[in-house]
C-alpha positions as CSV (number, residue, x, y, z in Angstrom):
1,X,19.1,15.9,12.9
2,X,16.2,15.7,9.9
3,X,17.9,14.5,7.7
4,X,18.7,11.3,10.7
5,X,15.1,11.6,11.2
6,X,14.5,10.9,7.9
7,X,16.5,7.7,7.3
8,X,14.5,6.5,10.9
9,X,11.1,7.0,9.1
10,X,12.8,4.8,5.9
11,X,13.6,2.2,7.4
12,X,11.3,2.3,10.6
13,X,13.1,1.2,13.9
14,X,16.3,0.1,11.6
15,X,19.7,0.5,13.7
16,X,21.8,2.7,11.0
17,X,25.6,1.9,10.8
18,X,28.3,4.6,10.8
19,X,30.6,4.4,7.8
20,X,32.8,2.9,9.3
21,X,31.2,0.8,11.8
22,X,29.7,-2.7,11.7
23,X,27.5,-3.3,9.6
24,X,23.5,-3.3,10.1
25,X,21.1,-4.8,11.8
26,X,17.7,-6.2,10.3
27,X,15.3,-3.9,11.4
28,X,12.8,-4.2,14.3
29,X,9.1,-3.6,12.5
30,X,10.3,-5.4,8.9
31,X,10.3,-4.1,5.3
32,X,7.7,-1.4,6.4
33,X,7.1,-0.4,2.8
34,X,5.2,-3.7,2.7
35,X,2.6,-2.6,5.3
36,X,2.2,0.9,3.6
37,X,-0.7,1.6,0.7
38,X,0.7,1.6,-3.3
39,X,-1.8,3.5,-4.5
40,X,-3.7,7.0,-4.6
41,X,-7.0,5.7,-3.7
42,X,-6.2,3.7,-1.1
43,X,-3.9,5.8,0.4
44,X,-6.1,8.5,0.4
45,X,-9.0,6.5,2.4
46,X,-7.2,6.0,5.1
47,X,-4.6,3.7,3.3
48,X,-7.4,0.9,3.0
49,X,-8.5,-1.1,0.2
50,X,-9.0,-5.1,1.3
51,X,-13.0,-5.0,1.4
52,X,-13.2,-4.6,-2.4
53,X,-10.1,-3.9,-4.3
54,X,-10.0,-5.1,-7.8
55,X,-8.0,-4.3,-10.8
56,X,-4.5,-3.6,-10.9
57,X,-3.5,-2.8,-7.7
58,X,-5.8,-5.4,-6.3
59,X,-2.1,-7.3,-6.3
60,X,-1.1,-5.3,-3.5
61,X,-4.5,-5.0,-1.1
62,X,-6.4,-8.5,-1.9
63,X,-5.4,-10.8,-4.8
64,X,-8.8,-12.3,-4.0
65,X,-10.1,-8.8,-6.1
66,X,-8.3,-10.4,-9.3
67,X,-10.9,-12.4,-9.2
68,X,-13.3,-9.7,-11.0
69,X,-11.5,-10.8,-14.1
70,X,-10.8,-6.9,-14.9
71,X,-7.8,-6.6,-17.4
72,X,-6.0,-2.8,-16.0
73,X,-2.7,-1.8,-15.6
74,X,-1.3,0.8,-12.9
75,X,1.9,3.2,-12.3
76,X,2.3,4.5,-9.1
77,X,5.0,7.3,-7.6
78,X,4.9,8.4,-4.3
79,X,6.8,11.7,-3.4
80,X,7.9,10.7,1.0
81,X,10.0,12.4,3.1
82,X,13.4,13.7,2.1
83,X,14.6,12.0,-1.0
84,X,12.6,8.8,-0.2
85,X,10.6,7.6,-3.4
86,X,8.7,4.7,-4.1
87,X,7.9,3.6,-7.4
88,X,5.2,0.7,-8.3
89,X,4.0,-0.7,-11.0
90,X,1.3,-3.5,-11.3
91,X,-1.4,-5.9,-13.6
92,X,-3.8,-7.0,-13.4
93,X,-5.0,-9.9,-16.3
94,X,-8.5,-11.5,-16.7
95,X,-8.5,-15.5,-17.4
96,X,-12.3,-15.2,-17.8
97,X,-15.4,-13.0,-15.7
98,X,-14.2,-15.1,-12.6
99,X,-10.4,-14.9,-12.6
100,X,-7.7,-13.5,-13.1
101,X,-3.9,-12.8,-12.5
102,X,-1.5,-10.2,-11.7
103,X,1.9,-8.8,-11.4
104,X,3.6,-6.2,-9.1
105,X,6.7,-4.5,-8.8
106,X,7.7,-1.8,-6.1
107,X,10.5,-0.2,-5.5
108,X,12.0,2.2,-2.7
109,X,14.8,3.7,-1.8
110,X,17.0,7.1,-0.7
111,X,20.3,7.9,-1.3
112,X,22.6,10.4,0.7
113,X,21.4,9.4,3.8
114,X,23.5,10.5,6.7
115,X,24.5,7.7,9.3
116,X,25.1,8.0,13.0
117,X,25.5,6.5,16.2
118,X,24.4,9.1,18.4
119,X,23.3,13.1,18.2
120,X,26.3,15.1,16.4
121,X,28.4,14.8,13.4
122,X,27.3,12.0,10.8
123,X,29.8,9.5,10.4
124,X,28.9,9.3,6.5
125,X,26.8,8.8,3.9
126,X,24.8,5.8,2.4
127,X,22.0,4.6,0.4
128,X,19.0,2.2,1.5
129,X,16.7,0.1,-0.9
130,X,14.1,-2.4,-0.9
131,X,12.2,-4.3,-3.9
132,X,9.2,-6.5,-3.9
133,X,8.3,-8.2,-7.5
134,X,5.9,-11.0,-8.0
135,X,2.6,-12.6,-9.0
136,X,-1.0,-13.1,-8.2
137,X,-3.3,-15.5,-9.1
138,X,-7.6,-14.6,-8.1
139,X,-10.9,-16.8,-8.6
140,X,-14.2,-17.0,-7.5
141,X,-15.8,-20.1,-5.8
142,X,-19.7,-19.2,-5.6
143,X,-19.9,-16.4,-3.9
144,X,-16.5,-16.6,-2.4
145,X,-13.4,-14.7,-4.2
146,X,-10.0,-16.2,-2.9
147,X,-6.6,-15.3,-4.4
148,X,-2.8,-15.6,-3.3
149,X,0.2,-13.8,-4.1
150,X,3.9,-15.1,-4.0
151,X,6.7,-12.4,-4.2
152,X,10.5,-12.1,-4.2
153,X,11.9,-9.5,-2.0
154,X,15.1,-7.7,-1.8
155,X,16.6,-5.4,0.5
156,X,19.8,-3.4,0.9
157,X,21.2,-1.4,3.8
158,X,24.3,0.5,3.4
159,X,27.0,-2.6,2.1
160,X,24.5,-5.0,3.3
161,X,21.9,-7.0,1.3
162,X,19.4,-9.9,1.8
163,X,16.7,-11.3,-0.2
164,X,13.4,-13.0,1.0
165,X,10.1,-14.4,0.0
166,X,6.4,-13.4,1.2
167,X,3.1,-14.5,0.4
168,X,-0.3,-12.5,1.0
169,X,-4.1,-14.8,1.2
170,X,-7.0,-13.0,1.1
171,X,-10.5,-13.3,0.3
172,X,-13.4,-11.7,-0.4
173,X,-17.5,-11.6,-0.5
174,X,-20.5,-9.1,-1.4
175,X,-23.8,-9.3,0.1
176,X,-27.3,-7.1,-0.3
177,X,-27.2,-7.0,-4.3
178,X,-23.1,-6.2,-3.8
179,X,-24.2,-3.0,-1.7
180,X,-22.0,-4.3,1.0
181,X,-18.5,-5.8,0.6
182,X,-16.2,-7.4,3.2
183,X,-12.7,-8.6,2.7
184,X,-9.6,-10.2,4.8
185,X,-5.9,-10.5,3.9
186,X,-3.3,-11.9,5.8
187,X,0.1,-10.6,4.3
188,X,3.3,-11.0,4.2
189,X,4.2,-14.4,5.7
190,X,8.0,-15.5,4.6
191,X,10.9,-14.9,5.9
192,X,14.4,-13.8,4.7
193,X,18.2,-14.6,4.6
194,X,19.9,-13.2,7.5
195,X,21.2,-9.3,6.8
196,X,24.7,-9.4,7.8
197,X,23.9,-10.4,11.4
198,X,20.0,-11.4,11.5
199,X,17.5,-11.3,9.0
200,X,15.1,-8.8,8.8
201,X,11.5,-10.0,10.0
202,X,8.3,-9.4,7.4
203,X,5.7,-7.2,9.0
204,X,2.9,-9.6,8.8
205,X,-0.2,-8.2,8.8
206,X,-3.8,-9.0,8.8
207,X,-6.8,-7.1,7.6
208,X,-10.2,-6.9,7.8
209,X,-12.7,-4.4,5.9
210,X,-15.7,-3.7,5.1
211,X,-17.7,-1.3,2.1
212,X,-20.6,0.3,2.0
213,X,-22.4,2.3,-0.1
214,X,-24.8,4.4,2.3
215,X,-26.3,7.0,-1.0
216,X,-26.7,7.2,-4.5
217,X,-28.6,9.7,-6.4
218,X,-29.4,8.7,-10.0
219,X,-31.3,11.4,-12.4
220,X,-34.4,12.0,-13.3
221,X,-34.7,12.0,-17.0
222,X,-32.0,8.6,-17.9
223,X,-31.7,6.8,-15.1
224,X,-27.8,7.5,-14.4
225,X,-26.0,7.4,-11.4
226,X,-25.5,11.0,-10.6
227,X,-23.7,10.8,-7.0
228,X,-22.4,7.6,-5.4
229,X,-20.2,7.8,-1.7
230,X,-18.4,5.0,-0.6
231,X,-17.8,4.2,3.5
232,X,-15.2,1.7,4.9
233,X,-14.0,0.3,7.8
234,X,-10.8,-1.7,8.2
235,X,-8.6,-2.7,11.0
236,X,-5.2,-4.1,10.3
237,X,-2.5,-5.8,12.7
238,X,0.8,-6.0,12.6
239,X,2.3,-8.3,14.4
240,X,5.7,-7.4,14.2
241,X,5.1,-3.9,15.6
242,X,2.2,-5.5,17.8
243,X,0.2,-2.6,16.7
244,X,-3.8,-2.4,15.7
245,X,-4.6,0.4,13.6
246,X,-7.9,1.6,12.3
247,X,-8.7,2.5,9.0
248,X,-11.8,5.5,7.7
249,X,-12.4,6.6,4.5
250,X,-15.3,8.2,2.5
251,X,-15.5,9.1,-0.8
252,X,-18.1,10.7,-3.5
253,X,-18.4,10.2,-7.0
254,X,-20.2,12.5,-9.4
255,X,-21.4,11.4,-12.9
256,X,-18.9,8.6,-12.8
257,X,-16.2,10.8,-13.2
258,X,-15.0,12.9,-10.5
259,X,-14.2,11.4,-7.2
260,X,-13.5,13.0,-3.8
261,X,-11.5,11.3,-0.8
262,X,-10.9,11.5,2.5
263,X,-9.1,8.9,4.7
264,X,-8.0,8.6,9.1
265,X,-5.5,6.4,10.0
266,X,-4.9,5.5,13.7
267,X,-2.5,5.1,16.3
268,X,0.3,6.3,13.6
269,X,3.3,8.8,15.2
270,X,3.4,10.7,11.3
271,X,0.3,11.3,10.3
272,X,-3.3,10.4,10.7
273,X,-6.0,12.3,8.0
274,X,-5.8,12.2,4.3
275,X,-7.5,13.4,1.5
276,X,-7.1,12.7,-2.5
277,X,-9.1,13.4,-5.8
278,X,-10.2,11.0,-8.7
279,X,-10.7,11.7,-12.2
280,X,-11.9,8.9,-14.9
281,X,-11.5,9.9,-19.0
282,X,-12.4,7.2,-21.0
283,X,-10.2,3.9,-19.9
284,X,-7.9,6.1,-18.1
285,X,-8.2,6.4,-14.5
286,X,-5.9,9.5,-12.6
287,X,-5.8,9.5,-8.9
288,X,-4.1,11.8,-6.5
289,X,-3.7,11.5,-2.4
290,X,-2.1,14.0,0.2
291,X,-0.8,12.9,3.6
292,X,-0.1,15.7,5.8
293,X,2.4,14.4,8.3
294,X,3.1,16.1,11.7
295,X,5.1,19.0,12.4
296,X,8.8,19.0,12.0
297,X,8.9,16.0,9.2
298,X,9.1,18.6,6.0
299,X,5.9,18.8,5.0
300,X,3.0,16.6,3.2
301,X,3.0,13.3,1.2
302,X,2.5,13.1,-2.3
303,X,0.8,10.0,-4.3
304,X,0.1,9.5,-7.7
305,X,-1.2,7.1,-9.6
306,X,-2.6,6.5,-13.0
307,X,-4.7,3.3,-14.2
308,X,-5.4,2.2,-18.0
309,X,-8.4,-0.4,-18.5
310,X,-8.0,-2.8,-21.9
């Protein structure tokens, strides 16, 4: 029965077909990959990011963070239940200190995935994959950062495949000398060609965040930042799933360097805390997240992702 189990949490609410029976159904809650975190810092806080993402994966949380006009690329693996793995990679490209644009591409999937109709015997195997590739464009308007993303999606159940088309809007703004930042994305609004016998329906989502940065310590002698922590709040809803889900996360950073995380995620039947660890060398940026999911799923999460500033 895991190994069922496991094709459930892939697909999230997806009807799976027998080998030799008809062929699938779009799934209830949507491509759910496009509702889940990309990278290690995010996902480690919670799996939040709208309030004040910038860089590369700014594509995926707020394209209004392009905006920064911070030129970064970003790799991303994450290590899910079973054989599931998702694999990301995204740009980000200054046009100037007040836009920018970006790309994204991510990719998941698991094959040898055993089918059935009901408790007992599979009636097979079979393989499941979904793709999302496209662009982002970021500015800033006075105070205002806005940006919009338009992607392709893909998706392919078993014999069955569909492809789509989403767009994500978000914005973003700072206040009290950029000591506080707030941020709002409503993703995922498209649609896509009918899967065999309905189409799959996008988990659109809205977020809203906030950032703040609560303590710093700086030392004595230069004047650098010794410790910095980092506190935000986010809320997201889905309004596929008709589910609201809130979003912690702290962090510390010492000497610019080392970073600490820890992350809560409501109302989620897998897994709520989190935890992850930063580490910055020269224009290279290595982060790392754990997700401990609930008994009886296999064990933990792992992210990893890796960041290069030109």
């Amino acid at each position: 029965m895991k190994r069922f189990f496991t094709s459930l949490l892939m697909v999230l609410a997806v009807s799976l077909p027998a080998a030799d029976a008809p062929p699938a159904h779009a799934q209830d809650s949507g491509l759910s990959f496009l509702a889940l975190g990309v990278d290690a810092e995010g996902l480690a806080r919670g799996d939040a990011g709208v309030a004040h993402a910038k860089g590369a994966f700014a594509t995926y949380w707020n394209p209004a963070g392009l905006a920064h006009g911070i030129s970064e690329i970003g790799v991303a693996h994450h290590v899910w239940i079973g054989d599931i793995r998702t694999y990301a990679f995204n740009g980000a490209f200054s046009l100037g200190p007040r836009s920018g644009v970006g790309v994204a591409v991510v990719a998941t999937g698991a094959g040898d995935l055993e089918a059935r109709q009901q408790p007992g015997d599979s009636d097979g195997l079979f393989d499941a994959q979904f793709v999302s590739a496209g662009a982002s464009l970021g500015h800033q308007f006075g105070p205002l950062r806005a940006g919009i993303s338009a992607k392709y999606l893909s998706e392919r159940i078993f014999t069955n495949s569909a492809n789509g088309y989403g767009f994500d809007i978000g914005v973003q703004m700072d206040f009290l000398d950029e000591s506080v930042h707030v941020g709002a994305v409503m993703a995922n609004m498209g649609k896509m060609e009918q899967l065999n016998v309905e189409a799959t329906e996008l988990p659109r989502l809205l977020r809203l965040g906030i950032e703040v940065f609560p303590f710093r310590a700086v030392t004595a002698l230069d004047g650098e930042i010794f410790l910095s922590t980092s506190l935000l709040a986010e809320v997201s809803r889905n309004y596929v799933t008709d589910r609201t889900q809130w979003h912690l996360g702290l962090s510390a950073e010492v000497l610019e360097t080392v970073t600490a995380r820890i992350g809560y995620l409501s109302d989620d039947f897998l897994r709520d805390m989190s935890a992850g660890v930063g580490i910055e060398v020269a224009d290279l940026w290595f982060d790392y997240a754990v997700l401990p999911f609930e008994d009886g799923f296999g064990g933990p999460a792992h992210i990893l992702s890796l960041r290069y500033g030109f």
